[in-house]
C-alpha positions in Angstrom: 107.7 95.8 111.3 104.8 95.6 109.5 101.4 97.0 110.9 97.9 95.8 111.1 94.3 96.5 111.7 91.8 93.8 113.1 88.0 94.0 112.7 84.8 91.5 114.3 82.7 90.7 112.4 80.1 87.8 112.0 82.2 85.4 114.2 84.9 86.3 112.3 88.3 88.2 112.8 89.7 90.3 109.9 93.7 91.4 109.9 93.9 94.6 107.4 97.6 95.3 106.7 98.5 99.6 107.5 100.2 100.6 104.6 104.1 101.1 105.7 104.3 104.3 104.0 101.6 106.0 105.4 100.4 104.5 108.6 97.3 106.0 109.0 96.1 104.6 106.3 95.0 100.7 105.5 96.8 99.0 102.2 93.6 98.5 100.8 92.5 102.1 100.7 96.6 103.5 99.9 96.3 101.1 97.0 92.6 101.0 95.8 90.6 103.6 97.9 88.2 100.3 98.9 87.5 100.0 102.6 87.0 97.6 105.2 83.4 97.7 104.3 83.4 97.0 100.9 85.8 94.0 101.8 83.2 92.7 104.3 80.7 93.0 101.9 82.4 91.0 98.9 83.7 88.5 101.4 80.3 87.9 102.8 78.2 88.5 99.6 80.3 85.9 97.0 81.8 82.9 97.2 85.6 81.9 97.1 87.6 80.0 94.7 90.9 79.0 95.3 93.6 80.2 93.7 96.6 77.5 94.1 99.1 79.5 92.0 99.2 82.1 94.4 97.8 79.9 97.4 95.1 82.4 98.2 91.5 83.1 98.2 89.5 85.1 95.6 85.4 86.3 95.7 84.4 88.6 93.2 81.2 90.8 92.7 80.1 92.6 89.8 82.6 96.1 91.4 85.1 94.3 93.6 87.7 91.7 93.9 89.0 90.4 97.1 92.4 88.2 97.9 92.6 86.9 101.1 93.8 83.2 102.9 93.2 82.1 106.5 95.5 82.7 109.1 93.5 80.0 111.2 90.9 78.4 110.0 89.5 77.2 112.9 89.4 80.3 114.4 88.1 81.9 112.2 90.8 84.3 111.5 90.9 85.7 107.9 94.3 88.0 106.7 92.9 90.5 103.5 95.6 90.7 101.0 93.5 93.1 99.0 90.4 94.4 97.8 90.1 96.5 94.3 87.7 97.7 92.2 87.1 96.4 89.3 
């Protein structure tokens, strides 16, 4: 079963999956050595555009990229699908 990480921040709650492979580790930073940080910042920094294709989120700055989609709006709950340098 998959694993996750949750961080507070701003009113909001992030959900960072744990890479399955290596679960000390966050997918993000297995994947694309970004961190929660630099998620944070692109999330907070840029603004979205939806992608409908793939039914997520996407904020880019001029060094990152960021997917994500809400796993309650309301709530405030936000699920990171990835964040990569670009």
């Amino acid at each position: 079963m998959p694993q996750f990480e949750q961080v507070f921040e701003d009113g909001f709650t992030f959900v960072f999956k744990v890479e399955d492979d290596a679960p000390d580790l966050l997918h993000i930073y297995a994947r694309h050595l970004t961190t929660i940080d630099d998620a944070l910042d692109v999330f907070f920094d840029t603004t979205p555009a939806w992608n409908e294709r793939f039914n997520r989120f996407e904020n880019f700055s001029c060094t990152h990229g960021l997917y994500w989609f809400w796993i309650n709006e309301a709530e405030k709950v936000v699920m990171i699908i990835s964040c990569f340098r670009i």
